[in-house]
C-alpha positions in Angstrom: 27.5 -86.9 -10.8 26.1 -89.6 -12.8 22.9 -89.8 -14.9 21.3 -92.3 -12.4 22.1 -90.5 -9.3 21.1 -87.4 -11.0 17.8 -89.6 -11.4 17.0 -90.8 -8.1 17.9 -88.0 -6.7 15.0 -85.9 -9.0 12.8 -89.2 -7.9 13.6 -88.5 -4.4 12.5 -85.0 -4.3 9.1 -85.8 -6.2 8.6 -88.3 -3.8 8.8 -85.9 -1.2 7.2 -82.8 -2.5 4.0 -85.6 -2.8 3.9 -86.6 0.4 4.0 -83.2 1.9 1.9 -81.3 -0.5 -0.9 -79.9 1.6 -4.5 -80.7 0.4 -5.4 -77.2 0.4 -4.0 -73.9 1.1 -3.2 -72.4 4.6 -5.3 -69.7 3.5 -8.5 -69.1 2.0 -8.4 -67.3 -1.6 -8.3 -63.9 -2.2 -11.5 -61.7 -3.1 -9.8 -61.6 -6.5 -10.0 -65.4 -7.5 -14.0 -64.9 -7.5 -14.1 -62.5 -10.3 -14.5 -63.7 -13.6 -11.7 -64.1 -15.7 -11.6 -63.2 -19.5 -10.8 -65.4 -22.2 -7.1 -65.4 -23.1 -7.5 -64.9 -26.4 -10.7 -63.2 -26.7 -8.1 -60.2 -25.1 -5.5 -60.9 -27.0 -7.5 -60.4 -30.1 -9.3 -57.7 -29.1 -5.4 -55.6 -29.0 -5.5 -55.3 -32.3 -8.1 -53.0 -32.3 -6.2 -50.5 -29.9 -4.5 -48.4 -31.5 -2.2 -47.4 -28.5 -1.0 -51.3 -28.2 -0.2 -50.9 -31.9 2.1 -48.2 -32.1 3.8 -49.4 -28.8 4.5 -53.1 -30.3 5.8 -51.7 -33.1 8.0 -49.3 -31.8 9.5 -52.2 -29.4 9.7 -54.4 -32.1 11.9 -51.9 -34.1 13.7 -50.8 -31.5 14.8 -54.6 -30.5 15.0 -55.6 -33.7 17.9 -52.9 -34.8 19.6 -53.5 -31.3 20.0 -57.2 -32.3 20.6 -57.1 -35.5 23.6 -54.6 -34.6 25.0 -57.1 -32.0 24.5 -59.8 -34.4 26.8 -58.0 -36.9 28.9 -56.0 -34.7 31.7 -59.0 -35.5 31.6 -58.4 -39.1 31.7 -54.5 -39.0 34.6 -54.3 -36.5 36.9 -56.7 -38.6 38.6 -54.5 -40.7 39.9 -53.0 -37.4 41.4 -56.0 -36.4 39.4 -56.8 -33.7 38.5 -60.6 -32.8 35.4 -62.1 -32.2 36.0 -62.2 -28.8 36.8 -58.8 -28.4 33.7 -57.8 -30.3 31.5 -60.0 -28.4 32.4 -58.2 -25.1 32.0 -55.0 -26.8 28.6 -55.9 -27.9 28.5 -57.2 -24.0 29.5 -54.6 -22.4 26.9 -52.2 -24.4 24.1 -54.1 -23.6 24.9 -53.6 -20.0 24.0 -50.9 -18.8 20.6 -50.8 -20.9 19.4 -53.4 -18.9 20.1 -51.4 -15.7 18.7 -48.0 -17.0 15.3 -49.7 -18.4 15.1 -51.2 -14.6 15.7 -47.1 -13.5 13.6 -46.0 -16.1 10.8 -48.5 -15.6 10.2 -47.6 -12.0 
């Protein structure tokens, strides 16, 4: 598909999503859209007072941070065992895997 026609097709859609945008919900709000909201960053800087937040930030931040920096290298450690980069990419694929479907166990 070409540029334009990717164009006007994008054009078309806005045009339409205008004209039927409703002027106001179907609904009325929630009792939770009257409370007052706090200031973004008013919480935001009040975390570093917590020391709870703390210790879980950094223990995230370590955790991640050796995770990626062993994926990141995992080409350069496995080439004296003649192994391409290919091969080590899906190795570093394939155990990342199933740590996104145990957090998703573990989280619930």
């Amino acid at each position: 598909m070409s540029v334009p026609t990717e164009c006007g097709w994008c054009c078309l859609i806005l045009l339409l999503t205008l004209i039927y945008f409703p002027s106001r919900p179907p609904r009325p709000p929630s009792a939770s859209a009257t409370t007052d909201r706090e200031n973004y960053w008013k919480g935001i800087w009040s975390l570093r007072k917590k020391t709870d937040y703390i210790l879980l930030a950094v223990s995230y931040g370590i955790s991640t941070g050796v995770i990626n920096c062993w994926a990141s290298l995992l080409n350069v450690n496995l080439r004296p065992f003649h192994i391409s980069e290919t091969e080590a990419g899906w190795i570093g694929f394939y155990a990342s895997v199933p740590g996104y479907f145990f957090s998703l166990i573990i989280g619930r």
